[in-house]
N, CA and C atoms as a LAMMPS dump frame, in Angstrom:
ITEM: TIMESTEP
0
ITEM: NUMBER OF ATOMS
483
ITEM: BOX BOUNDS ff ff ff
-5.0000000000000000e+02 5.0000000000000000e+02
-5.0000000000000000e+02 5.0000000000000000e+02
-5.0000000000000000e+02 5.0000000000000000e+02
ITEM: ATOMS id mol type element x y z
1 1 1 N -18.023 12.499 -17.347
2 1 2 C -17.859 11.164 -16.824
3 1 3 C -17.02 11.244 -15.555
4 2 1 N -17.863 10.539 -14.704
5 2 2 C -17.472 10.517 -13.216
6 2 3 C -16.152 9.58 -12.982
7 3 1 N -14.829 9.352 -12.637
8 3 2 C -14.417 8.313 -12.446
9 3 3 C -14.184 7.978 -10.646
10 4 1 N -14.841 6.915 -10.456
11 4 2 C -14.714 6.419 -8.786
12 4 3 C -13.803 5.243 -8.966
13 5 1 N -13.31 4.69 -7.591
14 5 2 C -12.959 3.619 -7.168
15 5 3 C -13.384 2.145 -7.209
16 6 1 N -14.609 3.325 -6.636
17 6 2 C -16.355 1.787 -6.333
18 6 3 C -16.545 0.825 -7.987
19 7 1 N -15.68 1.916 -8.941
20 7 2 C -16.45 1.165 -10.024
21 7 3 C -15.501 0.074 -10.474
22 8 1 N -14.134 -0.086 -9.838
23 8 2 C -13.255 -0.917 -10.281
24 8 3 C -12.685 -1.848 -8.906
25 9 1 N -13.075 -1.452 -7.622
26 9 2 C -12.708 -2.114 -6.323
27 9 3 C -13.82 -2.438 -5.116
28 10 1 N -14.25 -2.964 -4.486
29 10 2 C -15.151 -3.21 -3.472
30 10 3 C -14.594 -2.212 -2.197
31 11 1 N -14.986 -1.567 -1.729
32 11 2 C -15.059 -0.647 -0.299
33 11 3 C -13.264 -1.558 0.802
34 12 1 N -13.848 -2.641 0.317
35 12 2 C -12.617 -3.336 1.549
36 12 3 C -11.557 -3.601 0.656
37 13 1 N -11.028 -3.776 -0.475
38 13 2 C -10.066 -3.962 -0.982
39 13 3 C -9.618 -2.226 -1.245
40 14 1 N -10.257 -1.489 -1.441
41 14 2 C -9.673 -0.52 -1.917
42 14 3 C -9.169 0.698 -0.272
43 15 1 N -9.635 -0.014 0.368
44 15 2 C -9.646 0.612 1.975
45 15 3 C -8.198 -0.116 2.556
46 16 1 N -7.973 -1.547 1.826
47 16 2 C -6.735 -1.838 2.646
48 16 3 C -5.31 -1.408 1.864
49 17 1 N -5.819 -1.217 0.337
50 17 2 C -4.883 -0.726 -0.769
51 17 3 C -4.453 0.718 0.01
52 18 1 N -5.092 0.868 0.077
53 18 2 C -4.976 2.444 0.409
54 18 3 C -4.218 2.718 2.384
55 19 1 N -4.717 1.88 2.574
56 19 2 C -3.59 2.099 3.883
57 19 3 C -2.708 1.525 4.008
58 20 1 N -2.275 0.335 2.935
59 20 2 C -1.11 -0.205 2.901
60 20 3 C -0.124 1.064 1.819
61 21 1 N -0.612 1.174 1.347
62 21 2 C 0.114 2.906 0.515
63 21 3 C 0.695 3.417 1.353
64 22 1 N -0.534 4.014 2.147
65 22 2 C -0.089 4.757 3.367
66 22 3 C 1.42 4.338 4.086
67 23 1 N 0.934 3.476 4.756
68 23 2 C 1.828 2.911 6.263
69 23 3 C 2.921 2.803 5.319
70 24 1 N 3.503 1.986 4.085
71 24 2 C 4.37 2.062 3.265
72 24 3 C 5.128 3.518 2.912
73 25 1 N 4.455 4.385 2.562
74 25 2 C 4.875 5.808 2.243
75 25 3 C 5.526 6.347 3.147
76 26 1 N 5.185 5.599 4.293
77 26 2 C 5.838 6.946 5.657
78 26 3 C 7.118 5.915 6.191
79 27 1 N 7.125 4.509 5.575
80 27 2 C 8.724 4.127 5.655
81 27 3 C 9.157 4.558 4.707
82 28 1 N 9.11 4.81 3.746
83 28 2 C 10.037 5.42 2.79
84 28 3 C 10.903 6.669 2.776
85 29 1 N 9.406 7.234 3.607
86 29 2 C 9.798 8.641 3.2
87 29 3 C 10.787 9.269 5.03
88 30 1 N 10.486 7.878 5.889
89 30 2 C 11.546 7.662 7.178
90 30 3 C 12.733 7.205 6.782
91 31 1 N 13.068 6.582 5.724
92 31 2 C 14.043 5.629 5.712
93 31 3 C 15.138 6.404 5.659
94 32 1 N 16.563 6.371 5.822
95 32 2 C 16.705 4.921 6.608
96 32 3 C 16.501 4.646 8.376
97 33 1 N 15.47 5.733 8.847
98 33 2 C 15.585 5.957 9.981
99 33 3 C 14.585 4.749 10.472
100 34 1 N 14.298 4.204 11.895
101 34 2 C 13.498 3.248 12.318
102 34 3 C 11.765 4.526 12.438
103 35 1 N 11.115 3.43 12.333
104 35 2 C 9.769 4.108 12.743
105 35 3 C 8.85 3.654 14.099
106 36 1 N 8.794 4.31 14.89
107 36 2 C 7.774 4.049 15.811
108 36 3 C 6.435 3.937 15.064
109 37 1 N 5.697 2.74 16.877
110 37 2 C 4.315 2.579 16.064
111 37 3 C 3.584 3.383 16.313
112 38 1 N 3.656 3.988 17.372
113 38 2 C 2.748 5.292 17.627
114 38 3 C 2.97 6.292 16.709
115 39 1 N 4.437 6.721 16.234
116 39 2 C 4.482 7.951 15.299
117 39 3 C 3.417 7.195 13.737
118 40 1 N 3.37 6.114 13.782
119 40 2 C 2.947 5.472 12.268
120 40 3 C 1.343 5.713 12.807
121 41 1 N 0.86 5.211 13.92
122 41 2 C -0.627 5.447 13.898
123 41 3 C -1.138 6.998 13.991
124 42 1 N -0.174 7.432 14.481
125 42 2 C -0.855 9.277 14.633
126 42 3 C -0.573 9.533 12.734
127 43 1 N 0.412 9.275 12.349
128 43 2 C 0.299 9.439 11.082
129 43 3 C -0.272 9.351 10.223
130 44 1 N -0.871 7.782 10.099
131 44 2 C -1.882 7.312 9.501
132 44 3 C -3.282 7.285 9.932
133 45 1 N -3.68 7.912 11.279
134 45 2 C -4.909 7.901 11.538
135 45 3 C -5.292 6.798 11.92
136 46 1 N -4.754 5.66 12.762
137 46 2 C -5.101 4.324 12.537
138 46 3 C -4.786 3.955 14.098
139 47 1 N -5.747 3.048 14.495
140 47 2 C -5.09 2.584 15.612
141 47 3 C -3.8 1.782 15.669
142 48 1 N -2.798 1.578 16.856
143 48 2 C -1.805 1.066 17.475
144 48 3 C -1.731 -0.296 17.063
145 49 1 N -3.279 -0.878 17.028
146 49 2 C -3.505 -2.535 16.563
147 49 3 C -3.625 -2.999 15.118
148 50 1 N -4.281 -1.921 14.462
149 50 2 C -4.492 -1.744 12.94
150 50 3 C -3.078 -1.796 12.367
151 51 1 N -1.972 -0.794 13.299
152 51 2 C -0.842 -0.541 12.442
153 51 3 C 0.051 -1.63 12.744
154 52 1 N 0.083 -2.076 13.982
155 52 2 C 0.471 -3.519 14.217
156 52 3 C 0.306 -4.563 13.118
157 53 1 N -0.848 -5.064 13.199
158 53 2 C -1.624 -5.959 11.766
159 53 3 C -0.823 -5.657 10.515
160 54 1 N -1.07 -4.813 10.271
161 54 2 C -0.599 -4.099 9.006
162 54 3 C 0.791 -4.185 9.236
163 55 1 N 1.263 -3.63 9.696
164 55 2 C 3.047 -3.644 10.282
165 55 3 C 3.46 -5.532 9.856
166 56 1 N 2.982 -6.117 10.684
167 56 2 C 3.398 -7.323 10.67
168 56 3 C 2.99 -8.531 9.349
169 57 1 N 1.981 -7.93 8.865
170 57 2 C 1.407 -8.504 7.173
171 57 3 C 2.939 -8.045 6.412
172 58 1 N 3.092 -6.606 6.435
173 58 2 C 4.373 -6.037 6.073
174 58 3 C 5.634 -6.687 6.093
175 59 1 N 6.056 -7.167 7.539
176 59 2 C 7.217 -8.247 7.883
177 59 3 C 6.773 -9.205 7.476
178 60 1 N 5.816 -9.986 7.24
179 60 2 C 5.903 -11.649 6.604
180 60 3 C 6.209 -11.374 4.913
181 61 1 N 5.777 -10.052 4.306
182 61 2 C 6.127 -9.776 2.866
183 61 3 C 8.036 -9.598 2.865
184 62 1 N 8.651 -9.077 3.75
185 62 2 C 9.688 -8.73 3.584
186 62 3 C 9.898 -7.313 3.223
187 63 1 N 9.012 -6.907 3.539
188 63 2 C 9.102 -5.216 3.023
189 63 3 C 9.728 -4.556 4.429
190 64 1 N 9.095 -4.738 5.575
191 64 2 C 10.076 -3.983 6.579
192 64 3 C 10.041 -5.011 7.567
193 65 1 N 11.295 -4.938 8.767
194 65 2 C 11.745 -5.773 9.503
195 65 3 C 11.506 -5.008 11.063
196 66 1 N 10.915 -5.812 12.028
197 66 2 C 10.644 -5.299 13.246
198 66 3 C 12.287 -5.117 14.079
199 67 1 N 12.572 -4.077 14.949
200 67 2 C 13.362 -4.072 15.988
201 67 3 C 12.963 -5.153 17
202 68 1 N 13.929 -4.845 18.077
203 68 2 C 14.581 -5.802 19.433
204 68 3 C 12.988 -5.883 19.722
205 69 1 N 12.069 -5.357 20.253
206 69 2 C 10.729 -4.861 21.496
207 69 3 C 9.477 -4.544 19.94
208 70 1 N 9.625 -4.811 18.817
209 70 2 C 8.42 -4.975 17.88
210 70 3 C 7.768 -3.207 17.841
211 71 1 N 8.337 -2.138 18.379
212 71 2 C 7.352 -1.057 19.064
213 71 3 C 8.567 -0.232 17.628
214 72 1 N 9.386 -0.726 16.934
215 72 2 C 10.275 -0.172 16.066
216 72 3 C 10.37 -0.895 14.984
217 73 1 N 10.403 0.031 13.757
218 73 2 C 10.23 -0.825 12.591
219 73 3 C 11.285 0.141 11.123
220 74 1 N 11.797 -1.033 10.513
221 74 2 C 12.225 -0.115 9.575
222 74 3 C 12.362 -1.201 8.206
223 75 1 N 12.426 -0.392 6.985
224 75 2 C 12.549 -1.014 6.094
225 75 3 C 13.018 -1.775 5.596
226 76 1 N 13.252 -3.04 4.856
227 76 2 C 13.967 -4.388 4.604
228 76 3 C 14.368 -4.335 3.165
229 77 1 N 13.917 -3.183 2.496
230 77 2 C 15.073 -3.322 1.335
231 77 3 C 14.897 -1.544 1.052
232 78 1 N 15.989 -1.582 0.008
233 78 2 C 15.468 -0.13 -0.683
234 78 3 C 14.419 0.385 -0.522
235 79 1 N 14.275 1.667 -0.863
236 79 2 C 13.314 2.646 -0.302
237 79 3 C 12.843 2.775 -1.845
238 80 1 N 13.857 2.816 -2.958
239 80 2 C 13.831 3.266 -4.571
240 80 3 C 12.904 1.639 -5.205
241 81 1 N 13.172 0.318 -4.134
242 81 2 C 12.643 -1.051 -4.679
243 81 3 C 10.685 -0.797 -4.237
244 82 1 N 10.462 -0.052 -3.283
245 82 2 C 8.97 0.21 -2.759
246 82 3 C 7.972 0.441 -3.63
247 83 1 N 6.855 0.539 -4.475
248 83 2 C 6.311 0.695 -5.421
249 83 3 C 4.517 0.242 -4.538
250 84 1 N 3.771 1.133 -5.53
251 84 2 C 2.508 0.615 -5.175
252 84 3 C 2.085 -0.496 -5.645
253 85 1 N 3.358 -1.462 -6.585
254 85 2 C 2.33 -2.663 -6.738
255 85 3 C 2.772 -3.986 -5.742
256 86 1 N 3.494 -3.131 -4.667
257 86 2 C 3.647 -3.908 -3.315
258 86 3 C 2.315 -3.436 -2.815
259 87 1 N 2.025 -2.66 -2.851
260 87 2 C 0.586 -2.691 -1.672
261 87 3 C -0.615 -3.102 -2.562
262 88 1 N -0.515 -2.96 -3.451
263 88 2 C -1.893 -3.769 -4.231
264 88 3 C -1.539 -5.177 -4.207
265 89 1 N -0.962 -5.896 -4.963
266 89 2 C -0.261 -7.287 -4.354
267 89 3 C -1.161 -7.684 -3.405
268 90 1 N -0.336 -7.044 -1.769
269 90 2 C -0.631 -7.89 -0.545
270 90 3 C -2.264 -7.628 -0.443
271 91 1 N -2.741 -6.215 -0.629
272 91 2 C -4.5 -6.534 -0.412
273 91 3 C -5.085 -7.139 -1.34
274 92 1 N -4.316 -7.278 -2.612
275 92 2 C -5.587 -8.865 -2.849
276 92 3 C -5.508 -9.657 -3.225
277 93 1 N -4.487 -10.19 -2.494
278 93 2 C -3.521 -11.244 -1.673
279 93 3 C -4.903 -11.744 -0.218
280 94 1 N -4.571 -10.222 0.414
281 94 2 C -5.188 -10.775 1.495
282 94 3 C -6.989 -10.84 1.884
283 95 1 N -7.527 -9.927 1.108
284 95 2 C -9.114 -9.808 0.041
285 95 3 C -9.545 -11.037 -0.33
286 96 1 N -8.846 -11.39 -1.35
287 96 2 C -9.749 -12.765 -1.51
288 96 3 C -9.179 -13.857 -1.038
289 97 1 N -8.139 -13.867 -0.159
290 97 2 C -7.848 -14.939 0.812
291 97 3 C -9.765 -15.164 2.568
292 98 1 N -9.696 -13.745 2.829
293 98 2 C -11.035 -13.708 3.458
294 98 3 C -12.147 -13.948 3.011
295 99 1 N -12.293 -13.837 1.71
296 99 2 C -13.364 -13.802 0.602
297 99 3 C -14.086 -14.919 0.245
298 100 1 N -12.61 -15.968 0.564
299 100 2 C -12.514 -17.237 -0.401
300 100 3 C -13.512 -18.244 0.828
301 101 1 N -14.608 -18.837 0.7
302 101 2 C -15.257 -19.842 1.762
303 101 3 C -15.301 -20.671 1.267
304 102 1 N -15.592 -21.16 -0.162
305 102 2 C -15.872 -22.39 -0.706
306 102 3 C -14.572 -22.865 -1.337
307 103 1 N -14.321 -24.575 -1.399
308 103 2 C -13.045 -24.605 -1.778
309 103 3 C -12.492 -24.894 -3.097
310 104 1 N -11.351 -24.188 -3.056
311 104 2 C -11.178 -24.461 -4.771
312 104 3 C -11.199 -25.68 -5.114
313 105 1 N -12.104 -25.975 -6.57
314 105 2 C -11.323 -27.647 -7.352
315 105 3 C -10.404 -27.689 -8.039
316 106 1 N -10.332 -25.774 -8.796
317 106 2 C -9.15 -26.096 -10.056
318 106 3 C -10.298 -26.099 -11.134
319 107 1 N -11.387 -26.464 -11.061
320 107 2 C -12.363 -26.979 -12.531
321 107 3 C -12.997 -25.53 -12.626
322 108 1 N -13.347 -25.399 -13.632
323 108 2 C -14.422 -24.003 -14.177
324 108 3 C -15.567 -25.168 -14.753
325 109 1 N -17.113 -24.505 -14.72
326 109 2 C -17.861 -25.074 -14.554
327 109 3 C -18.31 -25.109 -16.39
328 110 1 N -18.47 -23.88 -16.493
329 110 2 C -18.504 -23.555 -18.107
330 110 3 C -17.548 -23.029 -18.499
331 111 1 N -17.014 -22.835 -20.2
332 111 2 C -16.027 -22.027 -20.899
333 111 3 C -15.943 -20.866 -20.575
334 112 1 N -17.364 -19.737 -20.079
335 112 2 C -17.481 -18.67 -19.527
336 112 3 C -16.932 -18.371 -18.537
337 113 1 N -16.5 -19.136 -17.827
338 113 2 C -15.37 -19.035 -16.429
339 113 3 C -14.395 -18.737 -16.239
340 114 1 N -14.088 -19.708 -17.556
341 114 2 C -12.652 -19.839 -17.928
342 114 3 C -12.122 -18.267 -18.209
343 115 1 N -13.022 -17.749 -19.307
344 115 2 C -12.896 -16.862 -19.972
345 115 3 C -12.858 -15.748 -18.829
346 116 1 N -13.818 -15.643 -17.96
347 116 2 C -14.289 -14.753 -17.446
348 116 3 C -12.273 -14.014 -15.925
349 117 1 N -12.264 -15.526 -15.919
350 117 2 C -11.075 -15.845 -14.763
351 117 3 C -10.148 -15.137 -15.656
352 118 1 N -9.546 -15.679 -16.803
353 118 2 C -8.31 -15.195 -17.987
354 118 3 C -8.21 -13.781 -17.62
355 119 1 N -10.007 -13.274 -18.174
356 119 2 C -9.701 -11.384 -18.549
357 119 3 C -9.337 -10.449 -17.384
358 120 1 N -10.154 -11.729 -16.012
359 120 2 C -9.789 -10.83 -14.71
360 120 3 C -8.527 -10.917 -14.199
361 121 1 N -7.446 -12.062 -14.918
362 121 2 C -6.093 -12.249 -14.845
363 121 3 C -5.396 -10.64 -15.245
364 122 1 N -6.044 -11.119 -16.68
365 122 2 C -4.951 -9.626 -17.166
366 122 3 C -4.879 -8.396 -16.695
367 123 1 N -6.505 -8.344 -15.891
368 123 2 C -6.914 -6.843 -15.997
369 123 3 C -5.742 -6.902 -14.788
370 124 1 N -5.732 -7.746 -13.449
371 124 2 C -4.969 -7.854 -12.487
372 124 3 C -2.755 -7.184 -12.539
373 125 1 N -3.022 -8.134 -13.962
374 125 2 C -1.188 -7.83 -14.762
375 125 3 C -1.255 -6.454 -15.022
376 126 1 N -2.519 -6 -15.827
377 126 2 C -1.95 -4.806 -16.184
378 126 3 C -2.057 -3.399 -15.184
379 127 1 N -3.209 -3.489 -14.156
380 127 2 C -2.796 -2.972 -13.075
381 127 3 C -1.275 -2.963 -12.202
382 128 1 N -1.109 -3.713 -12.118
383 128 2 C 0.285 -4.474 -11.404
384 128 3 C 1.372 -3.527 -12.028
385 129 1 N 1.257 -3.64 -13.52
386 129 2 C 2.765 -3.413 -14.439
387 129 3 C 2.283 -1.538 -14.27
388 130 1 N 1.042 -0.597 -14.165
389 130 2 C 1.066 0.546 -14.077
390 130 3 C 1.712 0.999 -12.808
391 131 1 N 1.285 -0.094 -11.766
392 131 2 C 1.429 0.567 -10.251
393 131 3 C 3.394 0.389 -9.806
394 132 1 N 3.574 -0.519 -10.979
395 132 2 C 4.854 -0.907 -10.714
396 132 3 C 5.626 0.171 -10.848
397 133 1 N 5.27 1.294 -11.496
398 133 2 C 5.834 2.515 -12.521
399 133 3 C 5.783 3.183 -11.209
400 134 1 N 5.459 3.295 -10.154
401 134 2 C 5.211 4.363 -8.822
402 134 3 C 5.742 3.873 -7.636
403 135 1 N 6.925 4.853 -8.025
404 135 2 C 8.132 4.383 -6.594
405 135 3 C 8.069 5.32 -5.126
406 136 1 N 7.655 4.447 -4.663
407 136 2 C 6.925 5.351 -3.088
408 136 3 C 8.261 6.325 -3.015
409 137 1 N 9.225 6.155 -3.072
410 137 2 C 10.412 7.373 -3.048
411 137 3 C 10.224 8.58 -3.501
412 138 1 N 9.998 8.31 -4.75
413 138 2 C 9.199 9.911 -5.412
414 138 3 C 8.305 10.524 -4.867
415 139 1 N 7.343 9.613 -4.77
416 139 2 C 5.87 10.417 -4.123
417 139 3 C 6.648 10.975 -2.462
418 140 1 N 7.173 10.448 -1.742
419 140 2 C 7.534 11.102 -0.456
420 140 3 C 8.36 12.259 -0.638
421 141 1 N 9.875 12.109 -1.576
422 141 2 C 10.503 13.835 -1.736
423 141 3 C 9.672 14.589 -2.741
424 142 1 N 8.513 14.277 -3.525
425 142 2 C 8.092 15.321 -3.938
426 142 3 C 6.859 16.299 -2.866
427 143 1 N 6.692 15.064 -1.856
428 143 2 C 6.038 15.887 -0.87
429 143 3 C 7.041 17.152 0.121
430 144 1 N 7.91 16.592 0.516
431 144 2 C 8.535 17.109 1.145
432 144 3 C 9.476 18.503 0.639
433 145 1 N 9.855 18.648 -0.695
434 145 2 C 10.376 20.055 -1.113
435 145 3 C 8.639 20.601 -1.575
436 146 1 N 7.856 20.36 -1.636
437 146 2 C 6.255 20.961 -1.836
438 146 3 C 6.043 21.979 -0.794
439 147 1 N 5.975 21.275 0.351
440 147 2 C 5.636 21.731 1.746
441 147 3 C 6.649 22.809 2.384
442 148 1 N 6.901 23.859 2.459
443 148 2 C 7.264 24.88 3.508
444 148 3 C 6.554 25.839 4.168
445 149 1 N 6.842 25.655 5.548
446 149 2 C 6.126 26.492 6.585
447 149 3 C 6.642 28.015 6.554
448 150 1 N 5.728 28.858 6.806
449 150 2 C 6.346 30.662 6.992
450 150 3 C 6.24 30.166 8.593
451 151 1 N 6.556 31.435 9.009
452 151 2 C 6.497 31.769 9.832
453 151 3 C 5.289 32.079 10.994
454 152 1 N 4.22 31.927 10.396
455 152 2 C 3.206 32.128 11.233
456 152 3 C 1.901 30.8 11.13
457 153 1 N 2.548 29.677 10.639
458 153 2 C 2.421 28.119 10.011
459 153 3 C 1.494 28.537 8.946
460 154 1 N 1.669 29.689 7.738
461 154 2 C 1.015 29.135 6.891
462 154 3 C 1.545 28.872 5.798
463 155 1 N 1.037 27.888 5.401
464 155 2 C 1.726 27.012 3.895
465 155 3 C 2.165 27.582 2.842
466 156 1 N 3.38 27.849 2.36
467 156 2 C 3.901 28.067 1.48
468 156 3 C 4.086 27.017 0.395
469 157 1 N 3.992 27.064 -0.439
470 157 2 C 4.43 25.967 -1.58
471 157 3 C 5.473 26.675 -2.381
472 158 1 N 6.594 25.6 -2.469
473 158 2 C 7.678 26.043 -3.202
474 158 3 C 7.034 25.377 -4.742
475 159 1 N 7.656 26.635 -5.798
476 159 2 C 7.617 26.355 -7.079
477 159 3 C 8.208 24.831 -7.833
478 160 1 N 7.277 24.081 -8.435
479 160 2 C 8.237 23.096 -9.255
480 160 3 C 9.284 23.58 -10.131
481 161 1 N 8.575 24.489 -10.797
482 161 2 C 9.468 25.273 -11.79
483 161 3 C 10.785 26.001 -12.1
């Protein structure tokens, strides 16, 4: 048994999950230092405007706060408070905010709605309460004692053990 993404997320929610991870991970793993936006787009592979967007979705959450000139950015709370169920949150937050064309009444049409809305509630909570368990802090120093260069740049990996 195969397990994918596709079978639990649509291409665009799981594309913005995933670079909000990103751009998140590399303040953490900067903090408490400021981050340029250019060092964040060469990082992330992303354009200057993408990381902008993203950058600034970021500042209206309160997760990081722009410098004097916007071209500097650094984190707005703890680095240990960061978790991936800040970046799942805001993409679908911001997913089915684009998604949404017709307007809500509040009414479900049949009981099946109802039902159908409830289970996609929970499934939503209990995602949330796993991702909550993953503190972007960890994932960045366990990258960083992983990674050592020799001498002739090839990768060494230091032992967990």
């Amino acid at each position: 048994m195969s397990l994918s993404t596709a079978q639990f997320l649509p291409a665009s929610q799981y594309g913005m999950f995933r670079k909000l991870a990103r751009v998140l991970e590399h303040f953490v793993a900067a903090a408490p230092a400021e981050v340029r936006l250019d060092q964040l787009a060469k990082h992330c592979g992303m354009s200057k405007y993408a990381i902008r967007k993203i950058c600034l979705r970021l500042q209206d959450e309160g997760l990081i706060s722009a410098a004097e000139n916007s071209l500097h950015w650094n984190l707005a709370k703890p680095a240990g408070g960061i978790t991936l169920e800040d970046a799942w949150r805001i993409s679908m937050t911001d997913t089915s905010r684009a998604s949404t064309t017709a307007p809500v009444t509040g009414k479900f049409t049949t009981e099946m709605d109802l039902l159908i809305t409830q289970a996609l509630w929970n499934i939503d909570q209990s995602i949330s309460s796993h991702l909550r368990c993953v503190q972007l802090d960890r994932v960045s120093q366990s990258q960083r004692t992983a990674r050592r260069w020799g001498r002739r740049g090839v990768r060494k990996v230091k032992n967990f053990l």
